[in-house]
N, C-alpha and C positions, 0 to 999 in steps of 0.2 A: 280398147285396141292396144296391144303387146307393138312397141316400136322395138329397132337393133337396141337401143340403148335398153330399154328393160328386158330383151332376150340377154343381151350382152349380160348384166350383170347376175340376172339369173341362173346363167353359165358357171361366172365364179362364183358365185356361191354356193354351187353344189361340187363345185372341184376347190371349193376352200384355201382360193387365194383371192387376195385384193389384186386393185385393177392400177395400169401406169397407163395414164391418161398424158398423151404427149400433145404439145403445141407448138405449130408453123404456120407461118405468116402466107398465105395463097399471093402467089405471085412474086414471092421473094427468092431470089434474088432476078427471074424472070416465070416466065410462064412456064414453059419444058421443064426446067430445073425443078420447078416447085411441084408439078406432077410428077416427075422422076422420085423426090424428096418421100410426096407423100403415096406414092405405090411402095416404095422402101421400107416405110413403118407398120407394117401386121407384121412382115416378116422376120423384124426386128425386135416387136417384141411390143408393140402397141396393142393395148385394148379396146382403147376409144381413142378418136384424134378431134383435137379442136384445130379449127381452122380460124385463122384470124383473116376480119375481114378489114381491110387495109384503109386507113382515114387520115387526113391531115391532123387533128387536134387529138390523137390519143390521152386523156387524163389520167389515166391508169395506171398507164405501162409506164417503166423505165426506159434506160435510154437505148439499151440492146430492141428492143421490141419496137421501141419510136424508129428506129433507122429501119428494120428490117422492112418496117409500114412504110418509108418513105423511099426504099429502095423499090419497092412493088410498088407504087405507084410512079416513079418516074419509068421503070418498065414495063409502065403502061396496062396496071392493074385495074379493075372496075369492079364494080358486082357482077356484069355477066360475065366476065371471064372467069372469077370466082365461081359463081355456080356451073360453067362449063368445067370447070376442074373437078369439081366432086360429078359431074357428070360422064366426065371420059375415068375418073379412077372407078366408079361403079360397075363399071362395061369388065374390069376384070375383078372386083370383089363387093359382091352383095350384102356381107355379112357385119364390118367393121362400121361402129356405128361412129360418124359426121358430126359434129356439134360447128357451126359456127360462131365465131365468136369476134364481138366488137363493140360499135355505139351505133345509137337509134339511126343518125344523119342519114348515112348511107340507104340506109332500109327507105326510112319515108321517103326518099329523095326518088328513089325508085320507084315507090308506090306499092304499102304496106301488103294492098290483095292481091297485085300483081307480081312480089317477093315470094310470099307463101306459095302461092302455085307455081312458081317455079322452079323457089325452094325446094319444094316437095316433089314434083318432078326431077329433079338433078339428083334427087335421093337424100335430102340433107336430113339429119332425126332430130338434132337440139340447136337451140338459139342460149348463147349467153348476152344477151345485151346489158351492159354493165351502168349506161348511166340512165335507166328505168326502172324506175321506182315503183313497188307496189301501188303506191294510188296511183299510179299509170299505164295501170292493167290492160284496161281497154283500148288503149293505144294497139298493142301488140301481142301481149302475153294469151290474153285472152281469145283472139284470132287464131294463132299461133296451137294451141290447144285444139280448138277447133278444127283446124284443118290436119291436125292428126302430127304436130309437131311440138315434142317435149320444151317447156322452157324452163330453164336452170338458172336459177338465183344464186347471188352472193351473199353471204354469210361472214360476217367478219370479227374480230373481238372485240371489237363496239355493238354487236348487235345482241341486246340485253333480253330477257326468256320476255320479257314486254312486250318487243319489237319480231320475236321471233315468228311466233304465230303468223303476226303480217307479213312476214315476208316470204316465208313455208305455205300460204296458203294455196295459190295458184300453181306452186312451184311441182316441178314433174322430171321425171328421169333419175338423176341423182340430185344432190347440197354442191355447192361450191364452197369450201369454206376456204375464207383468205385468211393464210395460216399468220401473217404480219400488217400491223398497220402502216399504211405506205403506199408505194409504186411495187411494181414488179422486180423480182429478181432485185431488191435493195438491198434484205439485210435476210439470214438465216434462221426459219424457223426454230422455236423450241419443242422438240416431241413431246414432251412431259405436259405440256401447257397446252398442247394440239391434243393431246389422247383427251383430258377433262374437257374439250372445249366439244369435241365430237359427242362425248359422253350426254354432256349437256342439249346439244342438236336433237339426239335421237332421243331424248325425252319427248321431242315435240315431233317426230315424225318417225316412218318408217322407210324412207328411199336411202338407197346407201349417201355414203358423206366423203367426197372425193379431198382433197387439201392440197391446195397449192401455191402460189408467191413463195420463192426464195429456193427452191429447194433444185441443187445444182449436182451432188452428185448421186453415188449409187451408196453409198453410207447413209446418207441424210434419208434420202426413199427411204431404205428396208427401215429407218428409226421411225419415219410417221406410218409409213399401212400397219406398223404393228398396233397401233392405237384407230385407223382408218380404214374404209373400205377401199380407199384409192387415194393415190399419189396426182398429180398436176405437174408437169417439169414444161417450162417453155423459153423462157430466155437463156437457160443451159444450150438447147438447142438452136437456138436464133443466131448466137452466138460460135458454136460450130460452122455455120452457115458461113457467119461473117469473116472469120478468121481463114476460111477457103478461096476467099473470092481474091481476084485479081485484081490490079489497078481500074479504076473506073466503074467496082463493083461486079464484073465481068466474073461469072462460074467458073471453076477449073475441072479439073477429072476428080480433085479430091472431095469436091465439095458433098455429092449427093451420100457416098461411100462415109465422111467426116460422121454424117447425122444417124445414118444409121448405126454407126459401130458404137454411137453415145447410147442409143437406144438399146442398142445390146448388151449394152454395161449394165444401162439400168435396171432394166428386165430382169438380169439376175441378181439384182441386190433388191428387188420386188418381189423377185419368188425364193431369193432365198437358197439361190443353186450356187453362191462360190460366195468365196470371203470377200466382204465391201468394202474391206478398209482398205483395199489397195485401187480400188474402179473410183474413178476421178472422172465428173462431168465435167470438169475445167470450168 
């Protein structure tokens, strides 16, 4: 079964560009805002969008992405409102492939066969669950395939050609490679050391290999898709969010307009259509 996400990449690769995989927080900085946000990004210039799904204890994420989760959840984010989001942005674009993206809590909490099917229902293509481990397949991954919904592992420069198989095994859609070791958005990829590390990936598979952590503006993109199939930008954008918002977290006019015009910058230092060294994700 062909999902958006393998049509998606399918696409680019026959029009031989890589992809700029953008990430926003569902429910941040409220519900409107964040569907306004994310109807905003194909036409900006998104290929895929990860959608983050909003938790108290994020381990991951830096601190841009912790508040953005904490801002959605005091305005009163959940899972179903999350998956009503990718449910009303569906109603106007069938094509842009969904990845949600978070930790397991949420999901079991929900109730793992009653998530998938309405997952899959709201239209969602991929799941990143970040603190699920290969021998934890059967928790999720495994379901999750079954029911006709890609799951995308992490990959990171601790993970040795030993470990790699194991964690490539179940894995579908595209790689996620974490371009630094760390938190989110901490410190600045090196392209040189990402291009050999992808090199390395695609020894052991064949799904493209997307790369993200750290990478903020439209300089830094067009330096990794030259070695990758795709870019990852997400606390760049969270970040625009936040610097919009009003006292009390309160959206402005500039806020929705802020995210997109980022995504427009980057878009073309992804494809390569204007000089990058002046487009600054801030």
């Amino acid at each position: 079964m062909t999902t958006r996400i393998d049509a998606r990449f399918a696409a680019l690769k026959q029009q031989g560009r890589p992809a700029l995989v953008t990430f926003t927080m569902a429910g941040d900085p409220d519900y409107d805002t964040a569907l306004s946000i994310l109807k905003a990004l194909p036409a900006a210039g998104a290929d895929v969008i990860e959608l983050g799904m909003p938790f108290t204890d994020p381990m991951a994420d830096g601190p841009a992405i912790q508040a953005a989760g904490l801002r959605a959840l005091k305005a009163g984010q959940d899972m179903k409102r999350t998956l009503a989001l990718v449910g009303e942005f569906r109603r106007g674009d069938d094509a842009t492939p969904i990845v949600l993206m978070g930790y397991y809590n949420p999901i079991y909490v929900y109730g793992v066969e009653r998530f998938l099917a309405d997952a899959k229902a709201a239209g969602v293509d991929g799941l990143i669950v970040v603190d699920l481990p290969p021998e934890e397949d059967a928790e999720l991954c495994l379901p999750a395939l079954a029911a006709g919904v890609n799951f995308i592992r992490l990959a990171t420069p601790t993970t040795d050609d030993k470990r790699l198989p194991v964690v490539l095994k179940n894995t579908s859609g595209f790689v996620y490679y974490v371009s630094i070791t760390g938190i989110t958005g901490s410190a600045t990829p090196d392209a040189g050391k990402v291009a050999d590390a992808v090199v390395r990936i695609k020894r052991h598979t064949t799904l493209p290999v997307c790369v993200g952590f750290g990478v903020r503006t439209a300089e830094q993109a067009a330096a990794i898709v030259r070695g990758a199939d795709g870019v990852v930008v997400g606390s760049a954008l969270v970040d625009a969010v936040r610097k919009t918002l009003a006292p009390g977290g309160k959206p402005t006019p500039a806020t929705v307009p802020a995210v997109a015009d980022l995504v427009r910058t980057l878009a073309q230092g992804v494809r390569g259509t204007q000089p990058v060294s002046t487009a600054s994700a801030g």
